[in-house]
DSSP file (Angstrom, degrees, kcal/mol; ACC not computed):
  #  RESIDUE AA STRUCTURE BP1 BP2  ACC     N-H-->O    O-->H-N    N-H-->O    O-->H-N    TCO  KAPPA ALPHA  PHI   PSI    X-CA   Y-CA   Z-CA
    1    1 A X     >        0   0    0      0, 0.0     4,-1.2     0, 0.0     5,-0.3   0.000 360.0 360.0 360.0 -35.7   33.8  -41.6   19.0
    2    2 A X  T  4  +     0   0    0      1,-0.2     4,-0.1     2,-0.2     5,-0.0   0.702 360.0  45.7 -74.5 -20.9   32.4  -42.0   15.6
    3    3 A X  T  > S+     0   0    0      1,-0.2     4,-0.5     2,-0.1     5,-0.2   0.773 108.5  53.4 -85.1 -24.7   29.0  -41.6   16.3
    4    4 A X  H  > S+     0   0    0      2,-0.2     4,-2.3     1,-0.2     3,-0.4   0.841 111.8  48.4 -75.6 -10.5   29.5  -38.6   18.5
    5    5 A X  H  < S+     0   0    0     -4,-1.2    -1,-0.2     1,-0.2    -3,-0.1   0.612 115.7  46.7 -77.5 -18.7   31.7  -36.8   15.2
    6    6 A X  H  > S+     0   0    0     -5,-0.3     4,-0.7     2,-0.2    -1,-0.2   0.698 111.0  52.7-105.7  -9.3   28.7  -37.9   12.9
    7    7 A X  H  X S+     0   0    0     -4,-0.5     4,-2.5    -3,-0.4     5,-0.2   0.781 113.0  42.3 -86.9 -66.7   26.4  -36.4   15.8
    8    8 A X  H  X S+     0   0    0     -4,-2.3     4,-0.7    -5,-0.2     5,-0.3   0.867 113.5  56.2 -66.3 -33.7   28.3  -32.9   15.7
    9    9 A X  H  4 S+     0   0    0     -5,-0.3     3,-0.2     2,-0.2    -1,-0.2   0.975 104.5  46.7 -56.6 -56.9   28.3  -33.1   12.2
   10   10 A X  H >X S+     0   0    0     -4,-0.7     4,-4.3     2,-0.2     3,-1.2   0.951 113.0  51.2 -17.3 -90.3   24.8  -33.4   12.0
   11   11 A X  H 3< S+     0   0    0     -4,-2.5    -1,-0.2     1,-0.3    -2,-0.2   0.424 109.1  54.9 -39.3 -16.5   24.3  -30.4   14.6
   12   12 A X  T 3< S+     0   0    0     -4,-0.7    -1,-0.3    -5,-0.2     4,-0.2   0.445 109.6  38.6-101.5 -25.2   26.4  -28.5   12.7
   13   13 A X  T <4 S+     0   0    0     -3,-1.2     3,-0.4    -5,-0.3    -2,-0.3   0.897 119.2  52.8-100.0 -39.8   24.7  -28.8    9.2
   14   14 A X  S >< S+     0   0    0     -4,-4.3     3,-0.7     1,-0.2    -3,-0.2   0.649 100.8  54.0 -65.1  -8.4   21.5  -28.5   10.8
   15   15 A X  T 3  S+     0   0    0     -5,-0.3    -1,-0.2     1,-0.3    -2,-0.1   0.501 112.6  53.6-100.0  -8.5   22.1  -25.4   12.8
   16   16 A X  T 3  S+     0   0    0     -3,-0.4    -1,-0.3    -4,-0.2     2,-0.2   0.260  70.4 112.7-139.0  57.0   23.0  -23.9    9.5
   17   17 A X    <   -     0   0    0     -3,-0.7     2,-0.2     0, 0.0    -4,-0.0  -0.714  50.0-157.3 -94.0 151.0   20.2  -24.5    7.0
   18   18 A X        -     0   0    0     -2,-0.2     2,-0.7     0, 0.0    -2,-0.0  -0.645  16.7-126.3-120.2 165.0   18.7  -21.2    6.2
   19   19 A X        -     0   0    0     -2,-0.2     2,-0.9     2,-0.0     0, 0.0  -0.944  15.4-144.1-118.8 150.8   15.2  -21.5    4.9
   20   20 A X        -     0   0    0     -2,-0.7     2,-0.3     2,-0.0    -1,-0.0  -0.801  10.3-146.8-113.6  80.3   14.5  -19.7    1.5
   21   21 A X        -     0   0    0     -2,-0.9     2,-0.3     2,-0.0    -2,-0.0  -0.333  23.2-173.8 -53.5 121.9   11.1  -18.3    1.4
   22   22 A X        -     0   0    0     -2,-0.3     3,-0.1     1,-0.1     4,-0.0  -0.843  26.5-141.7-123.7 177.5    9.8  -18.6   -2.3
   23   23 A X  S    S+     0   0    0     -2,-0.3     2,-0.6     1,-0.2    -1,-0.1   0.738  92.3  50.0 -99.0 -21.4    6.4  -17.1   -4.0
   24   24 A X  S    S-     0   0    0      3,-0.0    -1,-0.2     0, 0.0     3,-0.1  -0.886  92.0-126.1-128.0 108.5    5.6  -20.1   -6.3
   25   25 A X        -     0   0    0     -2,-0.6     2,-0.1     1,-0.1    -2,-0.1  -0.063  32.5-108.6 -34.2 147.8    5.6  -23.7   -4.4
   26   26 A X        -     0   0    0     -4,-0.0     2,-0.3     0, 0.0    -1,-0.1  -0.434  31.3-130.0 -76.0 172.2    7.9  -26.1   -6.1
   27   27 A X        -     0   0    0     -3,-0.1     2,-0.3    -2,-0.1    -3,-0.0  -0.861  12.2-131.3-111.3 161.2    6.1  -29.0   -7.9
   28   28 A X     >  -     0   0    0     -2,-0.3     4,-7.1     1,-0.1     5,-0.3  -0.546  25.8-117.5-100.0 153.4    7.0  -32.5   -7.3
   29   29 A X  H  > S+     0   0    0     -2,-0.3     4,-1.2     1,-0.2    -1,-0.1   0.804 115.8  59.3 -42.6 -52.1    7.5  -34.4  -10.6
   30   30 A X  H  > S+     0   0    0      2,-0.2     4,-2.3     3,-0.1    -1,-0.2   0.696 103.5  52.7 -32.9 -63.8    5.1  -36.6  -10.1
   31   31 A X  H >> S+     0   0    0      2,-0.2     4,-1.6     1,-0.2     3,-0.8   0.980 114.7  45.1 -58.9 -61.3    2.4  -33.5   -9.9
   32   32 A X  H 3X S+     0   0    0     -4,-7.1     4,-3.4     1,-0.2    -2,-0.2   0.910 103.0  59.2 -66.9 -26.7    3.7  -32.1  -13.2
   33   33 A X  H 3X S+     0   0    0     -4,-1.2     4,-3.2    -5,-0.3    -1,-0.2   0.882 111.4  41.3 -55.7 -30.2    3.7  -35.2  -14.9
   34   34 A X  H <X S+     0   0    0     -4,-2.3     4,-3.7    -3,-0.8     5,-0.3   0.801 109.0  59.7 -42.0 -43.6   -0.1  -35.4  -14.1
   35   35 A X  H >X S+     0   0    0     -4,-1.6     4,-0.8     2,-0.2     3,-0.5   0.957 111.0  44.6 -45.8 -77.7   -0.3  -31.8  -15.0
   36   36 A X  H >X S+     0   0    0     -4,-3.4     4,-2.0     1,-0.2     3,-1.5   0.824 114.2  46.4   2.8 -96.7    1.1  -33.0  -18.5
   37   37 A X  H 3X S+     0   0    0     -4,-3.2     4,-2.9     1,-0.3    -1,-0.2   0.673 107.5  49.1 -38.1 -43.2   -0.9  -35.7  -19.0
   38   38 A X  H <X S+     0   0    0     -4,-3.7     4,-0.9    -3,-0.5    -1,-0.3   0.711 116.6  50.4 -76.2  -7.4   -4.0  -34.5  -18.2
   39   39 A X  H <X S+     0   0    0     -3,-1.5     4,-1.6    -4,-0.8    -2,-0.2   0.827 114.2  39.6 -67.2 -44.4   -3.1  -31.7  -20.6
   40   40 A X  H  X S+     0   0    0     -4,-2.0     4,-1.4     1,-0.2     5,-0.3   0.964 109.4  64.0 -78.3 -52.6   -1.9  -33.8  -23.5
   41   41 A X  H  X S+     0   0    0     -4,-2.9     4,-1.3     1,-0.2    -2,-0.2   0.714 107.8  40.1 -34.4 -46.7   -4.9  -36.1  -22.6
   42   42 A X  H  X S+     0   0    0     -4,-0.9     4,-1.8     2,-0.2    17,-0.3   0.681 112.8  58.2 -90.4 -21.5   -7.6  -32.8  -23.6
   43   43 A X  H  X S+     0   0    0     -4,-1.6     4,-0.6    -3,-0.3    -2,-0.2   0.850 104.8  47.5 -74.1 -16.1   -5.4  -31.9  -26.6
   44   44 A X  H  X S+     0   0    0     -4,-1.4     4,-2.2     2,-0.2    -2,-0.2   0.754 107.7  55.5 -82.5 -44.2   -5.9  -35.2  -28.0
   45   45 A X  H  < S+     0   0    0     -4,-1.3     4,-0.4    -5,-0.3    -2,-0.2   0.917 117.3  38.2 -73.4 -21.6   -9.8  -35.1  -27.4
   46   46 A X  H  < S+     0   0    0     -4,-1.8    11,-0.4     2,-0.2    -2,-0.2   0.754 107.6  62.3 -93.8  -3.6   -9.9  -32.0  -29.4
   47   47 A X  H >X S+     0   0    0     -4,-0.6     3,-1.4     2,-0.2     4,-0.6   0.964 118.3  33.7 -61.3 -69.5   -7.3  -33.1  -32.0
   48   48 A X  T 3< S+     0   0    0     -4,-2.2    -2,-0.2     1,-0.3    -1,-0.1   0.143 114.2  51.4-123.7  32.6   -9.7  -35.7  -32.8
   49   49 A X  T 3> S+     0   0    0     -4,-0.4     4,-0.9     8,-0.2    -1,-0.3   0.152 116.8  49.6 -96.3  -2.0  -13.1  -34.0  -32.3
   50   50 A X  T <4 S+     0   0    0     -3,-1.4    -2,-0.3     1,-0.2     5,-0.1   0.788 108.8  46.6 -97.7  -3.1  -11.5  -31.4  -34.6
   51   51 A X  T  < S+     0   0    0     -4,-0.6    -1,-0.2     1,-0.1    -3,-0.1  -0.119 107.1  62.8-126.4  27.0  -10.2  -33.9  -37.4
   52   52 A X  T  4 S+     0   0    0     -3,-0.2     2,-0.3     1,-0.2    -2,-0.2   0.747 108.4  40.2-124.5 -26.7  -13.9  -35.8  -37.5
   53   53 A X  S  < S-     0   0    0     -4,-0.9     2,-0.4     2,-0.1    -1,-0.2  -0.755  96.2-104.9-117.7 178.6  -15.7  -32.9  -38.5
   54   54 A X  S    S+     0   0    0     -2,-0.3     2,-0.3    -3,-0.1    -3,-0.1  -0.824  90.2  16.7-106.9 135.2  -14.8  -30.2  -41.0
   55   55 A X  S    S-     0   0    0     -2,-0.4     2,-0.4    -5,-0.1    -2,-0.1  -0.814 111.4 -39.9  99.3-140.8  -13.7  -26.9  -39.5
   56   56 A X        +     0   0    0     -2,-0.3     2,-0.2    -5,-0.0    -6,-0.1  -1.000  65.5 162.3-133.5 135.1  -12.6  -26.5  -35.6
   57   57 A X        -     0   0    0    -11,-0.4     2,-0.3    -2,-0.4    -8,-0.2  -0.681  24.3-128.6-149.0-179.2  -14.4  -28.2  -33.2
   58   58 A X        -     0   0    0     -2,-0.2   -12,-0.1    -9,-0.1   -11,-0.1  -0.955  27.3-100.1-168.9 128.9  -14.0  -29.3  -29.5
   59   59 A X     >  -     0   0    0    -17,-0.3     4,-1.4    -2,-0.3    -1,-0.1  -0.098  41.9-119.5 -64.3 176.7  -14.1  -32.2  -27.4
   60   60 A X  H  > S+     0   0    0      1,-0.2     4,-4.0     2,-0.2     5,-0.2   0.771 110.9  58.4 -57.1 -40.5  -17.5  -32.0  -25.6
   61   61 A X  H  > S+     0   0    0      2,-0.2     4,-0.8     1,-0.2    -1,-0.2   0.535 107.9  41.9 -85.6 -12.6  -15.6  -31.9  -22.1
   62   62 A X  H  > S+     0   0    0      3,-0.1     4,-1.0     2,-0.1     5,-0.2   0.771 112.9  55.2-110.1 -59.0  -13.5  -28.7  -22.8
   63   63 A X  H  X S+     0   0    0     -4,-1.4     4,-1.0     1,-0.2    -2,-0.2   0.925 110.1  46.6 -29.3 -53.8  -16.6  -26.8  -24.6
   64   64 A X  H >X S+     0   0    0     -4,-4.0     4,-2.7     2,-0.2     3,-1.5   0.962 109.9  52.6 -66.8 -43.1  -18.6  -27.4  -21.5
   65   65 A X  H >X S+     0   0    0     -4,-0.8     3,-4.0     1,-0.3     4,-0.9   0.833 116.8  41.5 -51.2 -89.0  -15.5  -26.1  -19.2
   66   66 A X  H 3< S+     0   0    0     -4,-1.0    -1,-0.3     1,-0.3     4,-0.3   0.250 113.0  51.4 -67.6  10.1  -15.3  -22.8  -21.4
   67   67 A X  H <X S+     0   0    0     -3,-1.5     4,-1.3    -4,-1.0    -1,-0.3   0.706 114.0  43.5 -42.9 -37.4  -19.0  -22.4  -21.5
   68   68 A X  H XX S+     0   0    0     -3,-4.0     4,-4.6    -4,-2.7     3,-0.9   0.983 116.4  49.0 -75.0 -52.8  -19.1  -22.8  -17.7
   69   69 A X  H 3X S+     0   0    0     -4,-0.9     4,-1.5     1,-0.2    -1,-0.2   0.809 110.3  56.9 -56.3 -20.6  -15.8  -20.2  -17.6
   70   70 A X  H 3> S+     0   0    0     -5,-0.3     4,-2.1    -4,-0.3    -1,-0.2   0.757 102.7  46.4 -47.4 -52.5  -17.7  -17.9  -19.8
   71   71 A X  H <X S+     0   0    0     -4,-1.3     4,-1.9    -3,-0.9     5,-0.2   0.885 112.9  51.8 -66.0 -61.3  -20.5  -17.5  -17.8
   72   72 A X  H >X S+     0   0    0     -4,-4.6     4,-4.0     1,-0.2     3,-0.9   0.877 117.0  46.6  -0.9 -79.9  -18.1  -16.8  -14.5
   73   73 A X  H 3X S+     0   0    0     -4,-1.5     4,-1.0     1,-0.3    -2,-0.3   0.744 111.4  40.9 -87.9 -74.2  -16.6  -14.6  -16.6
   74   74 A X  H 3X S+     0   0    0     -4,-2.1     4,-1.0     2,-0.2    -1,-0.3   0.716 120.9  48.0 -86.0  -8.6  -19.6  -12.7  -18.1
   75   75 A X  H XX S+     0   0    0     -4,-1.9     3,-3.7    -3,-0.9     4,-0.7   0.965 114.6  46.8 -59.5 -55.5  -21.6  -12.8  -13.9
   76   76 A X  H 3X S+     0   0    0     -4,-4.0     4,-2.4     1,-0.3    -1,-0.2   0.701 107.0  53.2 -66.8 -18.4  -18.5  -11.5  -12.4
   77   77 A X  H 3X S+     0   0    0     -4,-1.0     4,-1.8     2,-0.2    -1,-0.3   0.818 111.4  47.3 -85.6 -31.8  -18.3   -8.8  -15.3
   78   78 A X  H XX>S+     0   0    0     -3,-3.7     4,-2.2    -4,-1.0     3,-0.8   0.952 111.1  59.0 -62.6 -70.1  -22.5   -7.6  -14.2
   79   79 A X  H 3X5S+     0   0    0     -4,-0.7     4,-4.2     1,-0.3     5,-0.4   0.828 110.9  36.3 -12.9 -77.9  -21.0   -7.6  -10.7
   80   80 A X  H 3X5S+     0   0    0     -4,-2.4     4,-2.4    -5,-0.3     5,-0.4   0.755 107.6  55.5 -62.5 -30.9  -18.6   -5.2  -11.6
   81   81 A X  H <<5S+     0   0    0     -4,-1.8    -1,-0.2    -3,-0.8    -2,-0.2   0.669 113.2  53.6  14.0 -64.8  -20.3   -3.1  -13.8
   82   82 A X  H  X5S+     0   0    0     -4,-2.2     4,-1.4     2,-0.2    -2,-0.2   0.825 115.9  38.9 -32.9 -42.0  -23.0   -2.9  -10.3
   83   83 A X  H  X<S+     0   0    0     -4,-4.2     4,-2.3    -5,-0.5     5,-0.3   0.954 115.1  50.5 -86.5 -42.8  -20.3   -2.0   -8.2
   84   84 A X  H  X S+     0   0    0     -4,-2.4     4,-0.7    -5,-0.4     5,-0.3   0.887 110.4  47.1 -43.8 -30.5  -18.9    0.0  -10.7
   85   85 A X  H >4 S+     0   0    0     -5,-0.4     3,-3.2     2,-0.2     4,-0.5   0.721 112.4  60.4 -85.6 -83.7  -22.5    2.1  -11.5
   86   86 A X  H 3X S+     0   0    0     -4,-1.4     4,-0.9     1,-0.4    -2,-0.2   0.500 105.0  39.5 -28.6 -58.8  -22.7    2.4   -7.6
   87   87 A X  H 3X S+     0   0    0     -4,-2.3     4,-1.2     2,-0.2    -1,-0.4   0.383 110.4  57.6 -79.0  19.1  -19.6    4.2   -6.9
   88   88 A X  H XX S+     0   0    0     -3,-3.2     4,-1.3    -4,-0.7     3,-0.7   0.854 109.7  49.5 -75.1 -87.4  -20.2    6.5  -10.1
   89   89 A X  H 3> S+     0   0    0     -4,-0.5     4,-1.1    -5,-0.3    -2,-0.2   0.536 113.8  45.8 -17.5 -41.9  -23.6    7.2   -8.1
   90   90 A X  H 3X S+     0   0    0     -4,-0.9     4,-2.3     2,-0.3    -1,-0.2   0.866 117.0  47.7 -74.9 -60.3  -21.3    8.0   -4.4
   91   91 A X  H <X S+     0   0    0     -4,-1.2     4,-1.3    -3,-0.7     5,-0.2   0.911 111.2  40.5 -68.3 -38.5  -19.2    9.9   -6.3
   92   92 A X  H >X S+     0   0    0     -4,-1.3     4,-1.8     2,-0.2     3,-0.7   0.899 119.3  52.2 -71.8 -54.5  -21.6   12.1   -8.2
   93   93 A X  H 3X S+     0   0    0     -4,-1.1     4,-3.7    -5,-0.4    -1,-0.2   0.981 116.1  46.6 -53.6 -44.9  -23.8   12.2   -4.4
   94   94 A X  H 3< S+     0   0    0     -4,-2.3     4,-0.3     1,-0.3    -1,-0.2   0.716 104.2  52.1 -72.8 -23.6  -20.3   13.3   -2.9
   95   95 A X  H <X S+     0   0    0     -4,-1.3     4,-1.4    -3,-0.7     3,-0.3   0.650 115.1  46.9-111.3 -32.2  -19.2   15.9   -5.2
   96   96 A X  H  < S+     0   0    0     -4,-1.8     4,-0.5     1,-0.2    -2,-0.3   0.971 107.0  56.3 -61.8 -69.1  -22.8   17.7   -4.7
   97   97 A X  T  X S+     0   0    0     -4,-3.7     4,-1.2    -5,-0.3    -2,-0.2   0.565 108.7  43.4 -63.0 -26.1  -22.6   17.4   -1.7
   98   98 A X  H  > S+     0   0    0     -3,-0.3     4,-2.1    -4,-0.3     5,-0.5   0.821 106.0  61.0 -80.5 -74.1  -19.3   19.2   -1.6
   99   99 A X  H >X S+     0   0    0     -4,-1.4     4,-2.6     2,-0.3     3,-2.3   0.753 106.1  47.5 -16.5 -88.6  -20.4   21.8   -3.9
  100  100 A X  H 3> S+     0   0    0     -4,-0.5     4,-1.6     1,-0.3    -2,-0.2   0.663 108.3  54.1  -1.5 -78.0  -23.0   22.7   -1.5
  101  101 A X  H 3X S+     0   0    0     -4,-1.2     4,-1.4     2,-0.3    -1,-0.3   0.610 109.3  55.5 -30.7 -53.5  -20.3   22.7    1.5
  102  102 A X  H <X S+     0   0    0     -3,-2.3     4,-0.9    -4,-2.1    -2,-0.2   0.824 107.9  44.3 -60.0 -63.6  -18.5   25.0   -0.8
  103  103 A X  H  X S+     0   0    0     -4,-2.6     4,-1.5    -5,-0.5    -2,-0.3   0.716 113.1  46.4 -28.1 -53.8  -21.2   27.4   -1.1
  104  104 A X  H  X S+     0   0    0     -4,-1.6     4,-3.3    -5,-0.2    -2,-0.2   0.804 110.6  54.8 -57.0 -53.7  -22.1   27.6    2.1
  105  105 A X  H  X S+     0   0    0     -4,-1.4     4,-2.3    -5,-0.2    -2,-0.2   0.886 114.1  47.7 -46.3 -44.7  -18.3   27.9    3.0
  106  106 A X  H  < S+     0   0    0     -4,-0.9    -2,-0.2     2,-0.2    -1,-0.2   0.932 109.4  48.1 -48.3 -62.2  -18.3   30.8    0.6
  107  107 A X  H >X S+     0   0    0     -4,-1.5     4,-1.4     2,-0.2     3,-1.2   0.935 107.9  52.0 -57.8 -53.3  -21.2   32.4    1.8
  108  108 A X  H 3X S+     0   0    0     -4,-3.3     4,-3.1     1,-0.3     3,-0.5   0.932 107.1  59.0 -67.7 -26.4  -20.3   32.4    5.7
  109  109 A X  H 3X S+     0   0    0     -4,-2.3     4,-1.5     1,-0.2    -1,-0.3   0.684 108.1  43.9 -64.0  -7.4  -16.8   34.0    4.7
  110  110 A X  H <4 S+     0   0    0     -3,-1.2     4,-0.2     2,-0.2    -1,-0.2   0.448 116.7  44.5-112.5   2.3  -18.5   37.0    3.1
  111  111 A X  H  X S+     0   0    0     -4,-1.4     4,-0.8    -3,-0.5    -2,-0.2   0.615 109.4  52.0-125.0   5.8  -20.6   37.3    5.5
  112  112 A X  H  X S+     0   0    0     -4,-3.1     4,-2.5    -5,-0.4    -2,-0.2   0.914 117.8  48.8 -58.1 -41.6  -17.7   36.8    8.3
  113  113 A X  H  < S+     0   0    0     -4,-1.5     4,-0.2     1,-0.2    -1,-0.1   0.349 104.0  54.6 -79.2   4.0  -16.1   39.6    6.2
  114  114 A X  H  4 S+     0   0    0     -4,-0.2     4,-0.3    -3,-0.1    -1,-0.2   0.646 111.4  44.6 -86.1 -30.3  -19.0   41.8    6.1
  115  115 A X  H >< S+     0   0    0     -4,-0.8     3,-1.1     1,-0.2    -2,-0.2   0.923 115.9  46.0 -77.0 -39.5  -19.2   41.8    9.8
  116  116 A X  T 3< S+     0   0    0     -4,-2.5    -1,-0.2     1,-0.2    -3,-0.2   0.896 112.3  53.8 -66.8 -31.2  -15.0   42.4   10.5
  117  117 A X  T 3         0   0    0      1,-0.3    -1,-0.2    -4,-0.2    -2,-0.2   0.331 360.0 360.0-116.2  19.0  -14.9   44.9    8.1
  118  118 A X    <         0   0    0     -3,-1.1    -1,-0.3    -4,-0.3    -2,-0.1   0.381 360.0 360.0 -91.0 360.0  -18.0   47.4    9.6
C-alpha cells in the first residue's frame, strides 16, 4: 500500500511540473567557477606584466587575443562598409530608374489627356 501512495504521489507531482522556458541557460557552478578562474587567472598575468614595466602593459596572451579581435573587428567593418557602398549604388540605380518610370508615367498621361479631351 505504501509503495502504491508513493507511486501516486509521484504521478501526481510529475503530471504537474510546468516547464519554464528561459532566454539565458542557467550555469552550473562548477562552469562559473571556471569562468572565474580563468578570469582572475588573465588579470593576474596583466597585473604583473603591468607592474614589471613602467606604464600599462599586457600579458602577451591577452594582447594577442585583442590584436586577433581587432582585426575581426576592423574585416567585418570593410565588409560592411562593401555591403553598405553596394546598396547606396541599388538605391541610387533604383531611384533613376524610378524617375524615368515617372516621366514616362507623366508623359503617357498628357498624352492620354490630349487624346480624351479632342
Amino acid at each position: 500500500m505504501e509503495e502504491t501512495m508513493s507511486t501516486l504521489e509521484y504521478a501526481n507531482r510529475a503530471k504537474n511540473i510546468q516547464n519554464k522556458p528561459e532566454i539565458n541557460q542557467k550555469m552550473t557552478k562548477k562552469a562559473i567557477l571556471k569562468e572565474y578562474a580563468e578570469e582572475i587567472d588573465r588579470l593576474k598575468r596583466d597585473l604583473y606584466a603591468a607592474r614589471e614595466k613602467n606604464g600599462v602593459y599586457l600579458a602577451n596572451e591577452t594582447f594577442t587575443e585583442m590584436t586577433l579581435k581587432q582585426e575581426e573587428q576592423r574585416k567585418e567593418i570593410q565588409e560592411l562598409l562593401l555591403k553598405k557602398r553596394a546598396m547606396e549604388e541599388e538605391r541610387d540605380r533604383m531611384t533613376n530608374v524610378f524617375q524615368e518610370l515617372n516621366c514616362q508615367l507623366e508623359e503617357h498621361q498628357n498624352q492620354l489627356s490630349k487624346t480624351t479631351n479632342r
